[in-house]
N, C-alpha and C positions, 0 to 999 in steps of 0.2 A: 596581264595586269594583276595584281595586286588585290586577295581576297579581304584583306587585312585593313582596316581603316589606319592612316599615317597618325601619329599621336607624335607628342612632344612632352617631356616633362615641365610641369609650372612648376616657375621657382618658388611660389608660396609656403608650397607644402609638399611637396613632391611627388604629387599624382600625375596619371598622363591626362593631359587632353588634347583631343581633336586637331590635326592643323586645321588653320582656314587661312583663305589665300583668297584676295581683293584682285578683282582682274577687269581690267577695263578693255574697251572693245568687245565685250563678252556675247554680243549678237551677233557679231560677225561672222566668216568665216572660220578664219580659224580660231577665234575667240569661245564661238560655240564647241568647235573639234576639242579644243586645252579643257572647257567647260565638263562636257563630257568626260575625257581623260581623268580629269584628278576628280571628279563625285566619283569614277567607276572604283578608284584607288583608295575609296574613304574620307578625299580632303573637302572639307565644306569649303564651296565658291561665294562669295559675294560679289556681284555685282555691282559696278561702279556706274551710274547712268547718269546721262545729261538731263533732267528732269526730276520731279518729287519722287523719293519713292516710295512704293505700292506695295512691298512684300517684306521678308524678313529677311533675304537673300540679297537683298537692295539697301546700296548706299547711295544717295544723291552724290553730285562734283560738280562744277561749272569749272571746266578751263580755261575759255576767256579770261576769266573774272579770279584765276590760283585756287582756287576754292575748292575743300572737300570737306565733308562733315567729319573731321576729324573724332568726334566723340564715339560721332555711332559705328567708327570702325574700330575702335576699342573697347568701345561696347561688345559687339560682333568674337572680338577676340582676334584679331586679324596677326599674324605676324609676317605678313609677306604681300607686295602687289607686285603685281604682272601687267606692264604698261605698251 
């Protein structure tokens, strides 16, 4: 793995920041293992849950219902899910 945190240029201004990458199932199996994977590699995970959430790593969704907090994954800075 990768010592190195994964950055990307913002086209704001042209500085690097952080990937982060929204991944649902992320309790799972292998959801946990990809979890694991990309924090080891630098990439901040947020988590997509079926319920309110509780942390800063947590995005609510109801899929029933189409529904994701679309704000506070661009809050988050999100440019990527993993479904």
């Amino acid at each position: 793995m990768n010592s190195a945190p994964d950055v990307r240029p913002d086209a704001s201004d042209g500085t690097l920041k952080p990937v982060t990458i929204a991944i649902t199932g992320a309790s799972g199996l292998i959801g946990t293992a990809l979890t694991d994977a990309l924090t080891a590699d630098g990439v901040r995970v947020i988590r997509l849950v079926r319920r309110e959430s509780h942390s800063p790593d947590e995005v609510s969704w109801d899929p029933p219902r189409r529904w994701v907090d679309v704000d506070a994954l661009s809050a988050a800075g999100v440019t990527a899910v993993v479904h």
